[in-house]
N, C-alpha and C positions, 0 to 999 in steps of 0.2 A: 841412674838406672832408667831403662824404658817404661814409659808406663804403659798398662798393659793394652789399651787402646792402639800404641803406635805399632806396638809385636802385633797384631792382628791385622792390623793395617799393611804390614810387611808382609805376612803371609801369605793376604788376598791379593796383595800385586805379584806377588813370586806364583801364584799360579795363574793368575790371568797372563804372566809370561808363557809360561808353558803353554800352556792353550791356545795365544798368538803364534809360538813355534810352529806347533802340532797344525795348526790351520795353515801356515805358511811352506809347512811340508809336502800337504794334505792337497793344495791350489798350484804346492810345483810338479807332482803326478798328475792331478786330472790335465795340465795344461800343458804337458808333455804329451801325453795319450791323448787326449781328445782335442788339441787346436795341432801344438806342430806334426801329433804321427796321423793326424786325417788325413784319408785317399786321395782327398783331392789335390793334395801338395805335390802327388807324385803322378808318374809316367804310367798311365792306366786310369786310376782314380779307382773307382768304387769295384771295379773290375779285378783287382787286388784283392778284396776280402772274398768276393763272390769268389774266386777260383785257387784262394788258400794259400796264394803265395808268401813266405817269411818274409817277416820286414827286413832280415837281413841283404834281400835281394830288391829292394824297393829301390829306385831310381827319382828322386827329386828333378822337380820338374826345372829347366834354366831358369837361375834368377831365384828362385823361389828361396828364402832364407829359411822359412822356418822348417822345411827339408831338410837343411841344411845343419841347422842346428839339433833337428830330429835324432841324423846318423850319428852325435855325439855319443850315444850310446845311456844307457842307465845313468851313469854320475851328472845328466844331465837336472833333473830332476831336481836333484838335489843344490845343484848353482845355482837350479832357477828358485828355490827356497830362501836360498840365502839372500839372491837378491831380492826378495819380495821382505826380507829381513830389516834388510836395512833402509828400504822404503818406508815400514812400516814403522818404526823407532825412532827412524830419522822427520816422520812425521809427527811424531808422538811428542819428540824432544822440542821440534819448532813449537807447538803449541802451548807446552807446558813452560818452555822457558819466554811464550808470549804474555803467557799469565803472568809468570813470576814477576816480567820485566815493570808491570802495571802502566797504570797511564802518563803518558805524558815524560820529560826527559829525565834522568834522576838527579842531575846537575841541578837544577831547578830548583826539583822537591828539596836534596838536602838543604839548598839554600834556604828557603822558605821556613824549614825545619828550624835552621839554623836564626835567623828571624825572630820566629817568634819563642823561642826559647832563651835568648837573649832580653824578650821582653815579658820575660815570666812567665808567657799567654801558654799553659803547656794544655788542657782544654783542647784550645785550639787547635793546637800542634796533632792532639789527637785524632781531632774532626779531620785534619788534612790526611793524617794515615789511613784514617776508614777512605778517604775519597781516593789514596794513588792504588790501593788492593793490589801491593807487590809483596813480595820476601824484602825486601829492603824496608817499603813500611812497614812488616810485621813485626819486625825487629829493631825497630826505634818503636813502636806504639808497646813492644817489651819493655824496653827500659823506661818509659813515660811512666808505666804505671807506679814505679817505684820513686822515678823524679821528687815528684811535689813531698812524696812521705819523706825520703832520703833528706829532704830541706827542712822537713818540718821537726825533722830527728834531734834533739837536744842531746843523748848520751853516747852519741860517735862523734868522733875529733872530723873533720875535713876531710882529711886524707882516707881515711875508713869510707867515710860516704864516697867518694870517687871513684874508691873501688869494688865499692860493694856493685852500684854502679854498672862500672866495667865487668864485673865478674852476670851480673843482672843479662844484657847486649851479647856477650860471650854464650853464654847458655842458648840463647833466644838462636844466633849464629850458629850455633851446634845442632840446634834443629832445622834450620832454614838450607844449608848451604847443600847439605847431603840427599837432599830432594833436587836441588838444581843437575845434580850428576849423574840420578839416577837412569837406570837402562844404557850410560854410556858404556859400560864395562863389555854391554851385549855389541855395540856398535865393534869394538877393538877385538871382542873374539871373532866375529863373523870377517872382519879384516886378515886375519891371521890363517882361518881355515880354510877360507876361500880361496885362496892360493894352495892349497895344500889337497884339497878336495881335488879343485883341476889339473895338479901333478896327479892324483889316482889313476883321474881320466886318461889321462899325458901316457903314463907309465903303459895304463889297460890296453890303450890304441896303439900304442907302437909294439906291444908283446904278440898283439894278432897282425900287425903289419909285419916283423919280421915271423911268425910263424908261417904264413903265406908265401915269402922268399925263401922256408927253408925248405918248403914241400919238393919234391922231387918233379924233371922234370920241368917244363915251364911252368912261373909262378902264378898265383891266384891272383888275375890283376884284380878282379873285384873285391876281394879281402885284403889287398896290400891296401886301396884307396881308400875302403871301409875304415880300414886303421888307423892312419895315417890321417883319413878327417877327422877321425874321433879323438884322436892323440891334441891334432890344432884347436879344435872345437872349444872341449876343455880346457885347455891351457887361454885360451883368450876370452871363455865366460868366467874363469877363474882369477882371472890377474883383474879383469873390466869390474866384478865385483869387489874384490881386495881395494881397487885404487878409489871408489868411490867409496867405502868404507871408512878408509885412512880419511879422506879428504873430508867427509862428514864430520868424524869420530874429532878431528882437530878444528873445525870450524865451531862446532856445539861445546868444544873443552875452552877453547878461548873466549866463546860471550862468559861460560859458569864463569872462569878464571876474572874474568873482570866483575862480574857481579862481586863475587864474593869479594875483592877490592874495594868496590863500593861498598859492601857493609861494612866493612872493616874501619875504612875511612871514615864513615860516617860515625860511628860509635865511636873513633877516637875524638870525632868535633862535639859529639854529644856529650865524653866525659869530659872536655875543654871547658865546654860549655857551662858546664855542669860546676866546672872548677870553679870557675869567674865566679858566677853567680855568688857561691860561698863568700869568698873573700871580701865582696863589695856590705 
């Protein structure tokens, strides 16, 4: 079971999540309305608000993008949340998994570990885990603390001590590894709905583009084009956030994916290790 420190600890990050959402929703409105739908991006400029014209008839200026991306329409807003989403997680994940990784290469450290555990120096062994401050040291200076006692244990046979041991690393693992993965779950949703969100737009903009073809009469060329950018708009901030999503969401699962091999690895050299010793 959890103890009750960790459920709290869980809780304060599951709302500091929402809060990073709610802010990232919150920074894709003001920056729709006040950077891409400013006057100045279009044909007139400030001349537009003074004389009350709808932005529906606002004209982007040549060249100008964020015009451009303006006439996306409403679901714009909300793309641009998502990708401030995964900027912000995917920055969050590089740093926490720069922590985790601690210093220096883990190749190294195991070996070292391995070293001086072999020379019964376990002490030491633990002064070197205070010194790498990764998830991998955390969970070898886990099982250390049990080491020296496990040796010094008279009323368990070998085999009991190797395991108990390995069951010691295992635990220690069971707390370490599911912090290395944490907030990716948020990366692979924002993957999934970002494409789905910019099909809304897709759908939105081509239902007013052909509404404009069906008017009677010659058509509304300013609402077929309206549409029709808003239709493309969408559909390419929504595929451009998806794919950087993916590409994150798999680059940050395969260092955890290795980490967590390395603890594995290591706690198996550690119960090895751990064996020897016994026998000799």
């Amino acid at each position: 079971m959890k103890k009750n420190g960790q459920v709290l600890k869980e809780i304060f990050q599951s709302w500091i999540n929402v809060i990073i959402i709610g802010a990232c929703v919150t920074a894709g409105i003001l920056i729709y309305k006040l950077v891409m739908g400013n006057p100045v991006n279009f044909e007139g400029g400030m001349d537009l608000i003074k004389n009350k014209i709808p932005t529906e008839k606002w004209v982007g200026l040549e060249g100008n993008y964020l015009a451009i991306i303006y006439k996306g329409g409403f679901i714009v807003p909300l793309l641009i949340a998502v990708n401030l989403l995964v900027l912000t997680f995917s920055l969050e994940r590089m740093i926490s998994l720069t922590i985790a990784n601690g210093k220096g290469r883990l190749s190294n450290f195991v070996r070292n570990i391995q070293n001086l555990l072999s020379e019964n120096k376990i002490e030491e062994a633990k002064v070197l885990c205070d010194g790498q401050k990764g998830s991998l040291a955390n969970v070898i200076k886990s099982g250390l603390h049990r080491y020296r006692d496990l040796q010094n244990d008279a009323t368990l046979p070998n085999d009991q001590k190797v395991v108990a041991l390995q069951k010691d690393i295992e635990e220690a693992s069971a707390l370490e590894i599911p912090g290395l993965s944490k907030n990716l779950v948020i990366l692979s949703t924002v993957a999934s709905i970002s494409v789905l969100i910019g099909l809304i737009g897709t759908v939105l903009g081509m239902i007013r583009a052909f509404a404009a073809l069906a008017t009677g009469g010659a058509p509304d060329a300013l609402s077929l084009a309206t549409g029709i950018s808003e239709a493309l708009i969408n559909t390419a901030f929504g595929i451009s956030g998806s794919t950087i999503a993916i590409i994150l969401f798999n680059f940050f699962n395969a260092k955890v994916d290795a980490m967590a091999y390395k603890i594995d690895e290591a706690g198996f050299s550690i119960a090895q290790t751990f064996a020897s010793t016994l026998k000799k």
